[in-house]
C-alpha positions in Angstrom: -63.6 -88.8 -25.5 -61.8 -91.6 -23.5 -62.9 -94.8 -25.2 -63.2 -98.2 -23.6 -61.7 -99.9 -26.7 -59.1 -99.2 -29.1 -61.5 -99.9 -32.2 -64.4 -97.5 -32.9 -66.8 -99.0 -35.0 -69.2 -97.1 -37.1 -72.5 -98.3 -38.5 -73.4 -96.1 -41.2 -76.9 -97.8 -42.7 -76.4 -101.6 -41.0 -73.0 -101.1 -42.8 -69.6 -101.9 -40.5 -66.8 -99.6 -40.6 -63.8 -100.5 -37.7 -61.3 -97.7 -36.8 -58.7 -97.2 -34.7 -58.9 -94.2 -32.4 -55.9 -92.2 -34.1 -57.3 -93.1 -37.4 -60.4 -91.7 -35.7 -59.1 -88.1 -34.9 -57.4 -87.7 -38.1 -60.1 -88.7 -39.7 -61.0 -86.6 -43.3 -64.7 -86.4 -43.1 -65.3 -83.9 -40.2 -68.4 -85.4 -38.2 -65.8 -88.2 -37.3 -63.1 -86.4 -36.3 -65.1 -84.4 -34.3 -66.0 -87.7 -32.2 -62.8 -87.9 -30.7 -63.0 -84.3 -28.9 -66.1 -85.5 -27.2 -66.3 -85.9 -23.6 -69.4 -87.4 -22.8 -72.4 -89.9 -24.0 -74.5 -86.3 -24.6 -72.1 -85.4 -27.1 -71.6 -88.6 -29.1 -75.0 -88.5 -29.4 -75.1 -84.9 -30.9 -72.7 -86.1 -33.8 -74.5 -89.8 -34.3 -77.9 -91.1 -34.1 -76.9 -93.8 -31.4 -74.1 -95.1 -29.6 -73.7 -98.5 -28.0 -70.9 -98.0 -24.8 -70.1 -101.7 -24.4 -69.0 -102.4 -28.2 -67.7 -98.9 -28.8 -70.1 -98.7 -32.3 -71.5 -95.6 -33.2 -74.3 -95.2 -35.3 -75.9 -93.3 -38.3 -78.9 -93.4 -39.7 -77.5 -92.5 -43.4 -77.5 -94.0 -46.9 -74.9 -96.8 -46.8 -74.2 -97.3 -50.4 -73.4 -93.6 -50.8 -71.0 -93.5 -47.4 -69.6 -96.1 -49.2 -68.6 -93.9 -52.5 -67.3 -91.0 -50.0 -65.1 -93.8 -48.1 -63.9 -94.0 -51.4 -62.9 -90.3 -51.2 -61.0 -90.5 -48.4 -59.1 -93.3 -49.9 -58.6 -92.1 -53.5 -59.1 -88.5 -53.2 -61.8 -88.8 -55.9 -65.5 -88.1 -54.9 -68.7 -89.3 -58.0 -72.2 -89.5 -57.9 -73.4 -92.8 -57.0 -75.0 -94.4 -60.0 -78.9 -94.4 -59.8 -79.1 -91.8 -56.5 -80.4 -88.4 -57.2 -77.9 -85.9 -57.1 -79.7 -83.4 -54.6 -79.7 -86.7 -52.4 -75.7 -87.3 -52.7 -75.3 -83.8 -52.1 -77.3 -84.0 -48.7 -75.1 -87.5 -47.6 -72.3 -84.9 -48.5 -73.2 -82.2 -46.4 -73.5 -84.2 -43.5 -70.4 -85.8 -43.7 -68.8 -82.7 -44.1 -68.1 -82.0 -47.5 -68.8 -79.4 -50.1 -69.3 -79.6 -54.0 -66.1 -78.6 -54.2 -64.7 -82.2 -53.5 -66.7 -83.4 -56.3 -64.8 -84.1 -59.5 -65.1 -81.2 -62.3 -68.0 -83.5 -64.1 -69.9 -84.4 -61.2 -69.7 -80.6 -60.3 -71.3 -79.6 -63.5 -74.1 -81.9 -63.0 -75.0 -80.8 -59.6 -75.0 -77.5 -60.7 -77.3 -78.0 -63.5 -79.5 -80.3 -61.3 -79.5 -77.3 -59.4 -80.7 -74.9 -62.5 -83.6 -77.0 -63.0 -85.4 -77.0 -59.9 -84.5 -73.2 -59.6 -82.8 -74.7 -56.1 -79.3 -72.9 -55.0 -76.7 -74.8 -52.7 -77.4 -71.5 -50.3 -80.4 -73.5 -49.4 -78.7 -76.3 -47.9 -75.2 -76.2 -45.7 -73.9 -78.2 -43.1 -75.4 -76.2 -40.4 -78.6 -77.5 -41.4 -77.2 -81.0 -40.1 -76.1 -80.0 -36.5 -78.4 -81.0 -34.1 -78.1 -78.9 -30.7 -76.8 -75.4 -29.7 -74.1 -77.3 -28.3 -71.9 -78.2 -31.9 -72.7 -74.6 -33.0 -71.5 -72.8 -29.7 -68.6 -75.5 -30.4 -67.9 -73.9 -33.8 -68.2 -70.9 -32.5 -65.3 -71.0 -30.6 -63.1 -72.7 -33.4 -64.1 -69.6 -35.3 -63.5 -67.2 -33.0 -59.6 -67.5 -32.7 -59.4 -66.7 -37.0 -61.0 -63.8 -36.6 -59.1 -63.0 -33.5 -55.8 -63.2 -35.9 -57.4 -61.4 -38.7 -58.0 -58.1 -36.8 -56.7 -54.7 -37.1 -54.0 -54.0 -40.1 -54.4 -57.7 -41.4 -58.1 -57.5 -41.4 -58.1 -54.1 -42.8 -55.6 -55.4 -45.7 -57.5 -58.5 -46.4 -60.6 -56.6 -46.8 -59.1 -54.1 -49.4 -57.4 -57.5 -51.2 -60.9 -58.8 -51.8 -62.6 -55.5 -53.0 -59.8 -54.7 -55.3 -59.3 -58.2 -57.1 -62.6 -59.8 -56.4 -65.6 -56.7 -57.8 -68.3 -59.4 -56.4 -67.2 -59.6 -52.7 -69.1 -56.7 -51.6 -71.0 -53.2 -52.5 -67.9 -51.4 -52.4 -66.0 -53.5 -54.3 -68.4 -53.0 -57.1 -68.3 -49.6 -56.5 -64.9 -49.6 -57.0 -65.2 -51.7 -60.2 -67.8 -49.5 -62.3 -65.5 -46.6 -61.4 -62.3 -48.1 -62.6 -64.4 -49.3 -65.7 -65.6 -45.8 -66.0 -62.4 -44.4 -66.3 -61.0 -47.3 -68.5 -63.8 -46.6 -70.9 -63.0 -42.4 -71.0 -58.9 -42.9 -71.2 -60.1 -44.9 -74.4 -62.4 -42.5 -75.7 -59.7 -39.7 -75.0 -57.0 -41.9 -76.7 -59.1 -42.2 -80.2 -60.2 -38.7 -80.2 -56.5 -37.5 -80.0 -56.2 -39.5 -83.4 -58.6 -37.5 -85.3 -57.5 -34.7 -87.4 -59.4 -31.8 -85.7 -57.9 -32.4 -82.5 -55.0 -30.8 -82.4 -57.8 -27.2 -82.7 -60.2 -28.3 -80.1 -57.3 -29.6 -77.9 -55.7 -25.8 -77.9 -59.1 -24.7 -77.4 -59.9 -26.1 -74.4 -56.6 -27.2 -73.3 -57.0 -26.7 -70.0 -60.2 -29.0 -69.8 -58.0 -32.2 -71.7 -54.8 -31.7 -69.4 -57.7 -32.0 -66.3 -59.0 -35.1 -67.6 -56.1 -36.8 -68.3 -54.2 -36.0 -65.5 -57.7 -37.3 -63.1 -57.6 -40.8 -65.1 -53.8 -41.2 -64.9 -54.1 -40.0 -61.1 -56.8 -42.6 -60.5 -54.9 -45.4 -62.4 -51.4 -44.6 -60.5 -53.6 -44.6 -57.1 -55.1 -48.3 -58.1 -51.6 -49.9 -58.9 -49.9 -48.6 -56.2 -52.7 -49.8 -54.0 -53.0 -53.1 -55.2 -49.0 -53.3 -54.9 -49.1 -52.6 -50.9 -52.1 -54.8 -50.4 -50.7 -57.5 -52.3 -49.1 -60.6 -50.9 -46.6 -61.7 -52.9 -45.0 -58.1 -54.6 -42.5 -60.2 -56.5 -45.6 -61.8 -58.6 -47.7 -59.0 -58.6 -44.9 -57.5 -60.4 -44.9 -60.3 -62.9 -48.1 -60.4 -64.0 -48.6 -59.1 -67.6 -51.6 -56.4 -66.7 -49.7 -55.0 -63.9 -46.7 -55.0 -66.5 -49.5 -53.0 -69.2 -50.3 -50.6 -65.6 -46.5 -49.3 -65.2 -46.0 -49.2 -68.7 -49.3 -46.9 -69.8 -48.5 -44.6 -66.6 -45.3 -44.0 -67.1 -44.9 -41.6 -70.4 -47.5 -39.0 -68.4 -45.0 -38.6 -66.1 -41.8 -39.0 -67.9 -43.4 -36.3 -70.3 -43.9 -34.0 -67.0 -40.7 -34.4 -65.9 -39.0 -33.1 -69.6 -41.5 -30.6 -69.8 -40.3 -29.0 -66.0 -36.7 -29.2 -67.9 -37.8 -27.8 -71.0 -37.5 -30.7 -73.3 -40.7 -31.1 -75.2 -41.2 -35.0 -76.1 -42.1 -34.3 -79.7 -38.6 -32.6 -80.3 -36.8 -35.6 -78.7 -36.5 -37.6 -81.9 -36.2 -41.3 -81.1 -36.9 -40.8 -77.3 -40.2 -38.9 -78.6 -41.4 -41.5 -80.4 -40.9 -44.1 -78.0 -43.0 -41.9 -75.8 -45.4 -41.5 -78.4 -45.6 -45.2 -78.8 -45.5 -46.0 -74.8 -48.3 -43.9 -74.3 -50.7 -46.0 -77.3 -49.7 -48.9 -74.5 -53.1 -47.2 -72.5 -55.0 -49.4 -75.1 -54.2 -52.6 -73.5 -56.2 -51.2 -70.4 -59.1 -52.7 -72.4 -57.7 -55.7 -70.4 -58.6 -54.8 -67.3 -62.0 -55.3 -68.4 -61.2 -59.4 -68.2 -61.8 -59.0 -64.4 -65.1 -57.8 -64.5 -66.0 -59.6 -67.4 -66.6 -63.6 -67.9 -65.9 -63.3 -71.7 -62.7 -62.0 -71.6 -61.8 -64.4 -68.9 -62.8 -67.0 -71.1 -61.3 -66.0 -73.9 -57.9 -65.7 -72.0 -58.0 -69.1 -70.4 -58.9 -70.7 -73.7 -56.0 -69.5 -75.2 -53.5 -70.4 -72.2 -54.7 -74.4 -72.2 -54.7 -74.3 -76.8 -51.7 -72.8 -77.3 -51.2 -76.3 -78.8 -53.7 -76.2 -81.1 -52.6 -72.7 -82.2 -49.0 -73.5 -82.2 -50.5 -76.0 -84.9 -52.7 -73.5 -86.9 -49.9 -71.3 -86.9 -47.5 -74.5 -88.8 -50.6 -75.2 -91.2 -50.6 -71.8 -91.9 -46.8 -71.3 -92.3 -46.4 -74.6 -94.7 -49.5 -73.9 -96.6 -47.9 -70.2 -97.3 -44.3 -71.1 -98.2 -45.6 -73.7 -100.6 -48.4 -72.0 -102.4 -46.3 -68.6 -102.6 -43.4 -70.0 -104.2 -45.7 -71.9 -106.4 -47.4 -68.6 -107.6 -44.2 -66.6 -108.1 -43.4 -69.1 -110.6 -46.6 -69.4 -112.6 -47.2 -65.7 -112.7 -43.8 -64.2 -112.8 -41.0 -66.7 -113.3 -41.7 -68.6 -116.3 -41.5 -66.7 -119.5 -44.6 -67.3 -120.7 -45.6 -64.0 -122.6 -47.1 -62.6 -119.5 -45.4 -61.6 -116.2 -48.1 -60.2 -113.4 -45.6 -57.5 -111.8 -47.3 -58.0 -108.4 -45.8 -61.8 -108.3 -42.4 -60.6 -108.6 -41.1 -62.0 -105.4 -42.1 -64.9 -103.2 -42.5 -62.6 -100.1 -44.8 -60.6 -102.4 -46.7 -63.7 -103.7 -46.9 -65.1 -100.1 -49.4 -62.1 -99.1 -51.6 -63.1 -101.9 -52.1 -66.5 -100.4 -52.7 -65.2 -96.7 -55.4 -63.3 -98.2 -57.1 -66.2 -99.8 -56.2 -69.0 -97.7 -58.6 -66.9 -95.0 -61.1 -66.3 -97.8 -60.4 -62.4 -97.3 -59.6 -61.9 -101.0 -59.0 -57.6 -100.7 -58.4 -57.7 -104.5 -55.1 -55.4 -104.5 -53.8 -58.7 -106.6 -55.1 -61.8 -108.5 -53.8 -64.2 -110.8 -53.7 -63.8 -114.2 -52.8 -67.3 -115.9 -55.0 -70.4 -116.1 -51.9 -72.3 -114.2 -52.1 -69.4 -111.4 -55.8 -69.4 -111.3 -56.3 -73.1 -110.8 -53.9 -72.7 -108.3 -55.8 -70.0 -106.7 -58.8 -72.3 -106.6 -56.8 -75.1 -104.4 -55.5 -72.2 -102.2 -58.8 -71.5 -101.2 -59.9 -74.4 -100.5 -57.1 -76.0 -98.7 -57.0 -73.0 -96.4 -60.6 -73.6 -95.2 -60.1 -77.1 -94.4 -56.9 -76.2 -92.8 -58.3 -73.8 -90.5 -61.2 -75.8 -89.4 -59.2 -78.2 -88.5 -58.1 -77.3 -85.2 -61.1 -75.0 -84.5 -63.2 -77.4 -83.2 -60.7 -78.7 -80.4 -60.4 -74.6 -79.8 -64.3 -74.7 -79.8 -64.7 -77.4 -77.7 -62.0 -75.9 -75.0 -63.7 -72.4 -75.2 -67.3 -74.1 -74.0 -65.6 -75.9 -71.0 -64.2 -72.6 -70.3 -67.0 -70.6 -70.2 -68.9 -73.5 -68.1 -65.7 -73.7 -65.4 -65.7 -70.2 -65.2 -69.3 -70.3 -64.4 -69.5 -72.4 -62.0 -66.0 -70.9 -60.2 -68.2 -67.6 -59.9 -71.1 -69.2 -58.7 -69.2 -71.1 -56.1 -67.3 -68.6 -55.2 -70.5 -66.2 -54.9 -72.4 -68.9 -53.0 -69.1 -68.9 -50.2 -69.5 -65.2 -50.0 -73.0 -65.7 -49.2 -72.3 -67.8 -46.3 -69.5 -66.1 -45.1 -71.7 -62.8 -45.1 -74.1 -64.5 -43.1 -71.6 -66.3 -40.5 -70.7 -62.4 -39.8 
């Protein structure tokens, strides 16, 4: 729009906000940007409640006090609640403006969410396009979405869409599909690997060998087809290959094959000595596929992200642990074994040895293989017990603590990220 002054002025609630016009078209929240693309009075008036020519002022008929905490957004970067409004309100101001509840801080977040919970209300139910007021800003928005999906067509559209339904099993129907099948097959390649454990094996597997060499050859087939597939789709190959479950992928495929190609050249892996058993032991690698679970589950996810943000706090359990051990073992090897007192207890006989007893009881496990005999070694058996619990609480409860905010930040990520799917799905 060609303004007759240099200073826009917005009334937001009787409240006085003055501009410049590049401040104006740069501006963060997007229903004031978007007044600096207008052309006429008609479209001003789409994006405002009222516009006064002669003083260049537009106005809004909106909550002042909370257009003043998201001024403070675009200033700070940090977007609250505003003390004594209802969040459901907030959230409204914010949808108008522009905004989403991903701008909220982390806290703030959780609380709209559970606000949410309570009245059984999703943020589905309200978006921005509930806020546009003529045929005229959506026909607008229509065209600045048009040229995205003029760009994302053919190959790139194609690879996107295969991105989403292999990393993400909630984008679509076919990514779940795709999902309980690789699950599936996780679950038999499991099954298969602890039944080739069990002593009667070896006779059912000659029996119906033809039937095993199927099965395993289909869930190795449909394993090598995933990785590879995730690998071409992927945008970044170099950190696709550093990832630790696409690491556990090559690793679990590879003895099938390396154990093909020595069979076609009539080297049986079990007669390889060394090289056999490394296969042997590559191929018990296929139980870390259990990981591939953490993408379809939320408590594995948890569980992993818990342990990436305490590795502190077990860094520290692990030192408790350590001291408590060198101390108390060295301490039993002496009462028990290496004073000559008229009774030596054989299984004290070395600190190492000694050091497994107090592992055992520090964790209250207590297997019984070996106990103190002496009054010196029992007593000392009592504080080893009871040191180790209060050592091992101690950093539990900031592990508990981070495990909780987990799971909730997890939650609300996949609710988020379901509700944008939602939308997207219903932009199409």
């Amino acid at each position: 729009m060609k303004f007759g002054h240099s200073i826009c002025v917005l009334n937001v609630g009787g409240t006085r906000y003055a501009f410049t016009r590049e401040v104006i078209k740069d501006f963060p929240l997007r229903r004031v940007s978007r007044l600096h693309a207008c052309a006429t009075e008609k479209e001003v008036l789409e994006l405002c409640d009222d516009y006064d020519q002669d003083r260049n002022e537009f106005f809004f008929d909106r909550h002042a006090q909370a257009f003043l905490f998201i001024m403070l957004y675009v200033r700070s970067g940090k977007l609250r609640f505003v003390p004594g409004i209802c969040e459901l309100s907030f959230y409204t101001e914010m949808l108008y403006w522009g905004l989403e509840s991903a701008h909220l801080d982390f806290c703030c977040q959780k609380r709209l969410d559970d606000r949410m919970s309570e009245i059984g209300l999703d943020t589905d139910c309200l978006s921005e396009s509930d806020f546009r007021l003529s045929s005229g800003e959506d026909s607008q928005t229509g065209a600045e979405t048009a040229e995205p999906k003029t760009v994302l067509s053919g190959r790139a559209k194609w690879l996107e869409r295969t991105r989403q339904a292999i990393e993400d099993p909630n984008s679509s129907l076919p990514a779940q599909i795709l999902a309980t099948v690789s699950v599936i097959f996780v679950i038999t390649s499991m099954v298969m690997l602890c039944m080739s454990t069990l002593p009667d094996w070896d006779t059912a597997k000659r029996n119906t060998v033809e039937e095993h060499r199927v099965v395993e050859a289909v869930c190795i087939s449909w394993f090598t087809a995933e990785c590879l597939l995730r690998f071409l789709v992927a945008r970044n190959k170099w950190e696709f290959l550093r990832r630790p479950l696409n690491i556990i992928d090559v690793v679990a495929i590879s003895p099938y094959y390396i154990t093909m190609v020595l069979a076609g050249a009539g080297l049986p892996g079990g007669g390889l000595g060394v090289a056999g058993v490394a296969l042997r032991v590559l191929r018990m690698m296929r139980v870390f596929w259990l990981m591939k679970l953490a993408r379809h589950f939320l408590g594995l996810q948890t569980l992993g992200l818990t342990l990436r943000r305490c590795y502190r706090e077990m860094v520290m359990l692990l030192v408790f642990v350590a001291v408590a051990m060198a101390i108390y073992s060295a301490l039993a090897q002496l009462l028990e074994h290496g004073l000559d007192l008229g009774v030596r207890n054989p299984d004290y006989a070395s600190i190492p040895a000694a050091a497994w007893w107090v592992i055992i009881s520090m964790t209250t496990v207590g297997y019984g293989d070996m106990y103190p005999v002496t009054v010196g070694g029992r007593v000392l058996g009592g504080v080893c017990v009871v040191s180790g619990i209060v050592l091992l609480a101690l950093p539990i409860t900031f592990i508990y603590h981070s495990f909780v905010q987990c799971y909730h930040e997890l939650q609300m990520r996949s609710a988020r990220h379901a509700r944008s799917i939602s939308a997207a799905e219903l932009l199409r």
